[in-house]
C-alpha positions in Angstrom: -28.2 -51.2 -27.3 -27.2 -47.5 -27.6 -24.2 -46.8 -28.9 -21.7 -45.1 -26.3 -18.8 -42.6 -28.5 -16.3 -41.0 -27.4 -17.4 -37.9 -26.8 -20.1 -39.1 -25.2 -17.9 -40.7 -22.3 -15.7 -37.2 -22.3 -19.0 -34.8 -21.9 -20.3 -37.2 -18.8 -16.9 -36.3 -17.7 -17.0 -33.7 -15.2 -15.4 -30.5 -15.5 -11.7 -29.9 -14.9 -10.7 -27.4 -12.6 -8.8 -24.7 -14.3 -5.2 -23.6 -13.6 -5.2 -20.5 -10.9 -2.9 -18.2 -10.1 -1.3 -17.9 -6.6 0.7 -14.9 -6.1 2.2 -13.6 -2.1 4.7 -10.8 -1.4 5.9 -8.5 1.2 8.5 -5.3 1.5 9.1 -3.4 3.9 11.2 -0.6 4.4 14.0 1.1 6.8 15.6 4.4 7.6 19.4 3.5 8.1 22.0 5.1 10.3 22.7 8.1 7.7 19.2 8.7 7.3 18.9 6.7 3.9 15.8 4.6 3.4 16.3 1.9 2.4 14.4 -2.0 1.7 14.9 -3.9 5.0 13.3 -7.3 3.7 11.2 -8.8 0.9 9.7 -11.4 0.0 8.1 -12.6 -3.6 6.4 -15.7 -4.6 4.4 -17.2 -6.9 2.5 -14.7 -9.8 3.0 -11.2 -7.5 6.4 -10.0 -8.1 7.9 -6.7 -7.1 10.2 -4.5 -9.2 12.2 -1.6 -7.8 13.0 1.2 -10.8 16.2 3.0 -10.5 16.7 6.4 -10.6 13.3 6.9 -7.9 12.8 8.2 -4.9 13.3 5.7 -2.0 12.0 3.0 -2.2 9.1 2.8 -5.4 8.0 -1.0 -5.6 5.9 -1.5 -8.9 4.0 -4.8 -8.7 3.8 -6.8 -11.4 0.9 -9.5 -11.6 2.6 -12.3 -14.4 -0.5 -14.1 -14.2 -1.9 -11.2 -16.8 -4.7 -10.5 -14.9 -7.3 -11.9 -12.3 -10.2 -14.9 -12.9 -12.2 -16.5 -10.3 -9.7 -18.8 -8.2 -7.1 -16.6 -8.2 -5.4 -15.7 -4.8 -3.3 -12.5 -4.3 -1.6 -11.5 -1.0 0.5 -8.4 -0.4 2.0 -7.0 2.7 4.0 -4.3 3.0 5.3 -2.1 5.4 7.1 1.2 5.6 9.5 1.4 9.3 9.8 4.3 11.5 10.8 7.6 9.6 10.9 5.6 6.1 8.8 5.9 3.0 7.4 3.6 0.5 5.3 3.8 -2.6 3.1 1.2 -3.9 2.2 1.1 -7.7 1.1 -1.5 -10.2 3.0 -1.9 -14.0 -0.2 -1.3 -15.5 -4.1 -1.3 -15.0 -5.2 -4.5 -13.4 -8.0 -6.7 -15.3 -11.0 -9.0 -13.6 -11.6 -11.1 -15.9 -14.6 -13.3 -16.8 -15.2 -16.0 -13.7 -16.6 -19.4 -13.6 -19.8 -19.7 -11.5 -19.3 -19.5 -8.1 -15.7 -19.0 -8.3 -14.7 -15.8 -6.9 -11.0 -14.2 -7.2 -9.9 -12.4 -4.2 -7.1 -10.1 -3.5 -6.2 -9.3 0.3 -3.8 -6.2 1.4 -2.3 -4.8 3.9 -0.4 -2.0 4.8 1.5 -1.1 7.6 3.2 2.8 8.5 5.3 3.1 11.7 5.6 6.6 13.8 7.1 9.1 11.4 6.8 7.2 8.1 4.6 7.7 5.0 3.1 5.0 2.5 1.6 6.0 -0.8 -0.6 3.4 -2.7 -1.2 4.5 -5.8 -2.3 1.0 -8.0 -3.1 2.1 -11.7 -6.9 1.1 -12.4 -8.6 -2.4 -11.8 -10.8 -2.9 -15.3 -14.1 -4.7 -14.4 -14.8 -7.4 -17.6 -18.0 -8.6 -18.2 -19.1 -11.7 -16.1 -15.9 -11.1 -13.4 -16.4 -11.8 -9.9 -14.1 -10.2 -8.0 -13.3 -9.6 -3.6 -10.5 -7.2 -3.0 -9.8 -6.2 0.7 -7.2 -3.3 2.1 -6.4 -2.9 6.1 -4.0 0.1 6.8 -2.4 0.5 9.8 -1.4 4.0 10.9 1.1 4.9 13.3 0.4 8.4 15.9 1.8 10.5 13.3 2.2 8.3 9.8 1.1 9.7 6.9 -1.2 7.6 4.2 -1.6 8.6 0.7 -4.3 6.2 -0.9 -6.2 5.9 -4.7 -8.0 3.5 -5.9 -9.4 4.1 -9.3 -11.7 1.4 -10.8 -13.2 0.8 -14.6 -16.6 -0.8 -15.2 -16.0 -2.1 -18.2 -13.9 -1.4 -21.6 -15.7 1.3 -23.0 -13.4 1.5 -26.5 -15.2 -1.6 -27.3 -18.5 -1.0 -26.0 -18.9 -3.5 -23.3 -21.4 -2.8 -20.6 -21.5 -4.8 -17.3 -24.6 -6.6 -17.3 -23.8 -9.1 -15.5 -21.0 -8.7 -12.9 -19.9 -9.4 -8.9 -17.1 -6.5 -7.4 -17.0 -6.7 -3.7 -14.3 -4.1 -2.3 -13.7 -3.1 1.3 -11.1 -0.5 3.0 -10.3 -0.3 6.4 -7.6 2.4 7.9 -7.0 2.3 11.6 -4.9 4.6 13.8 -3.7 2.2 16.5 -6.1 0.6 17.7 -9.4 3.1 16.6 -10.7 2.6 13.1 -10.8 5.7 11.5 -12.2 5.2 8.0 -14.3 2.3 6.5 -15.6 2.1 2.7 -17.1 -1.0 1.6 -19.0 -1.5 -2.1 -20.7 -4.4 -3.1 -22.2 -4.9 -6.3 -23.9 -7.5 -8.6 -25.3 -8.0 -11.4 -26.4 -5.6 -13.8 -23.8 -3.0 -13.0 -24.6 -0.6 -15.9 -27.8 -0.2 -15.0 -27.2 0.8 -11.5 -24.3 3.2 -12.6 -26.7 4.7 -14.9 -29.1 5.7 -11.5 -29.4 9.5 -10.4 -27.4 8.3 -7.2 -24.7 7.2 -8.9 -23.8 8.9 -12.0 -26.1 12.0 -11.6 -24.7 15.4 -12.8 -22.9 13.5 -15.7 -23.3 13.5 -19.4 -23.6 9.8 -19.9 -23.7 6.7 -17.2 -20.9 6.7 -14.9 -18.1 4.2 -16.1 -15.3 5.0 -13.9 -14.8 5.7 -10.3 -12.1 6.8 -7.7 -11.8 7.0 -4.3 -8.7 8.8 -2.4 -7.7 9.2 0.9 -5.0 11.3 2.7 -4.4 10.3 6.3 -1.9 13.4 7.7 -1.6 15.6 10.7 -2.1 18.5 7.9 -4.9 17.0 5.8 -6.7 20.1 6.6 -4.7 22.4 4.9 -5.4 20.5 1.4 -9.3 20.6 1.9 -9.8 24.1 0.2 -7.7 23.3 -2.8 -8.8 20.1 -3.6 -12.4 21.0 -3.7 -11.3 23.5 -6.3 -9.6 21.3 -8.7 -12.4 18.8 -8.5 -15.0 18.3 -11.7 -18.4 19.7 -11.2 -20.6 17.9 -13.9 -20.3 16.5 -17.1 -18.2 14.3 -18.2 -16.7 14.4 -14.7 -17.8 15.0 -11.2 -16.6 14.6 -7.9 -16.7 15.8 -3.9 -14.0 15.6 -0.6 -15.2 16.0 2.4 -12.8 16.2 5.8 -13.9 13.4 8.1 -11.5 14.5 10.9 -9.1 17.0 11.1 -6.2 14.8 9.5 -8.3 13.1 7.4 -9.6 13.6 4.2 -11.6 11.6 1.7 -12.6 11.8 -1.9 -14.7 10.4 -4.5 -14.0 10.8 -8.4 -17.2 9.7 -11.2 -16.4 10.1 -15.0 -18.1 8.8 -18.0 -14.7 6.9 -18.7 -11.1 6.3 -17.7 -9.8 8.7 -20.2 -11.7 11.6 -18.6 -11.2 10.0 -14.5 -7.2 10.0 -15.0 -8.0 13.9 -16.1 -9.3 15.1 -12.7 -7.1 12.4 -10.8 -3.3 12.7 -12.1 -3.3 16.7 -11.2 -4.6 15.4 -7.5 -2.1 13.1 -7.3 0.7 15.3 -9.0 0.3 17.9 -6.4 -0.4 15.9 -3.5 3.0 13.8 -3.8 4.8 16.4 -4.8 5.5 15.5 -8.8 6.7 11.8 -7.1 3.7 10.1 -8.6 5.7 7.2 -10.5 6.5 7.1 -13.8 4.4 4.3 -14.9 1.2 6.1 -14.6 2.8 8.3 -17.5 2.8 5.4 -19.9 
């Protein structure tokens, strides 16, 4: 008779499911009686939390994942909102990290955004770093009032390149979606998989640079005067290199653009002057750490 041990009997065991984190919260924001703005209500629960610094212009929420980062599993959900003739900025405490996933586990993050007649909303997240092996769905929906303003950058990292990794295996869905009442005026969706080095590496998507491309931004600015920044922008921009990046105007008051850089290091090069100028030096602090 074969002899059963006990680590016999615990490998026939199947798998445990791992601990996951669950984070939700919302803000939104008012313009009082004396013209202050000001929070009108928030909510936090779970890993998300929001932090509000002093000393900043009204009102600067920092989110602050406590969960250290994101695995497959993991659920985020943020809401915010900015109220007639109020402003809010939206940052993160630090770069976000997707870490390694189990198969077939996937961990998604879902945001929305809201901006009333009269109000603005800057979402400025430091960088999401794609680990090797991560499988990772983010989603945005913004939705614009007649006249609201939208600031919006998303940088992201493929990979840690101070340590040499190199995404060969990899799943990074992301999707953004900006209407202005009820017309949708800007949709960008990526989807990759798999051997992500090698298809940054491709003359479509890194070419003009000096190595493969291992960082990427996109921005958009959603104002009545979007215009009037075209000209400038395209000025500032890299043109090969290290670095390289376009705008274009889709419509009169809206404008995209798209960073590549052979790291993170060189992308925050071209992208903090951007952002500097575009929100007037009010780009928060924590991008300076």
């Amino acid at each position: 008779m074969a002899r059963i041990t006990a680590q016999d009997a615990q490998d026939a065991q199947p798998a445990e499911e791992q601990p996951r984190a669950v984070g939700r919260a919302s803000v939104s924001t008012k313009c009082r009686a004396d013209g202050c703005v000001a929070i009108d209500q928030l909510h936090q629960a779970g890993a998300l939390k929001l932090l509000f610094p002093r000393g900043r212009p009204p009102v600067e929420a920092v989110m602050v994942n406590t969960a250290g980062g994101i695995t497959g599993g993991d659920r985020f959900t943020l809401d915010a909102s900015a109220g007639p003739n109020s402003q809010l900025t939206l940052t993160t405490q630090a770069a976000e990290r997707a870490y390694r996933a189990q198969p077939g586990q996937t961990g998604r993050v879902q945001t929305t955004l809201t901006v009333a007649e009269g109000a603005r909303l800057t979402w400025v997240p430091q960088e999401t770093i794609l680990f090797q092996n991560c499988d990772f769905d983010r989603r945005l929906r913004v939705d614009l009032g007649s006249d609201a303003r939208l600031l919006l950058a998303e940088p992201v990292v493929f990979g840690r390149a101070a340590m040499g990794e190199r995404l060969t295996s990899a799943r990074f869905q992301d999707r953004i979606d900006i209407y202005r009442g009820d017309r949708r005026i800007y949709h960008d969706a990526i989807r990759v998989r798999g051997d992500l080095a090698a298809a940054l590496a491709g003359a479509a998507t890194g070419g003009g640079l000096s190595a493969p491309s291992g960082a990427m931004a996109t921005l958009v600015l959603a104002a009545p005067d979007a215009e009037a920044t075209l000209d400038w922008i395209r000025a500032a921009l890299p043109s090969g290199g290290t670095a390289i990046g376009g705008a274009s105007l889709l419509a009169p008051d809206l404008l995209h653009l798209r960073l590549l850089a052979v790291d993170s290091f060189v992308l925050r090069q071209s992208l903090l002057p951007l952002l500097d100028r575009l929100t007037d030096g009010g780009l928060p602090r924590c991008w300076r750490l």
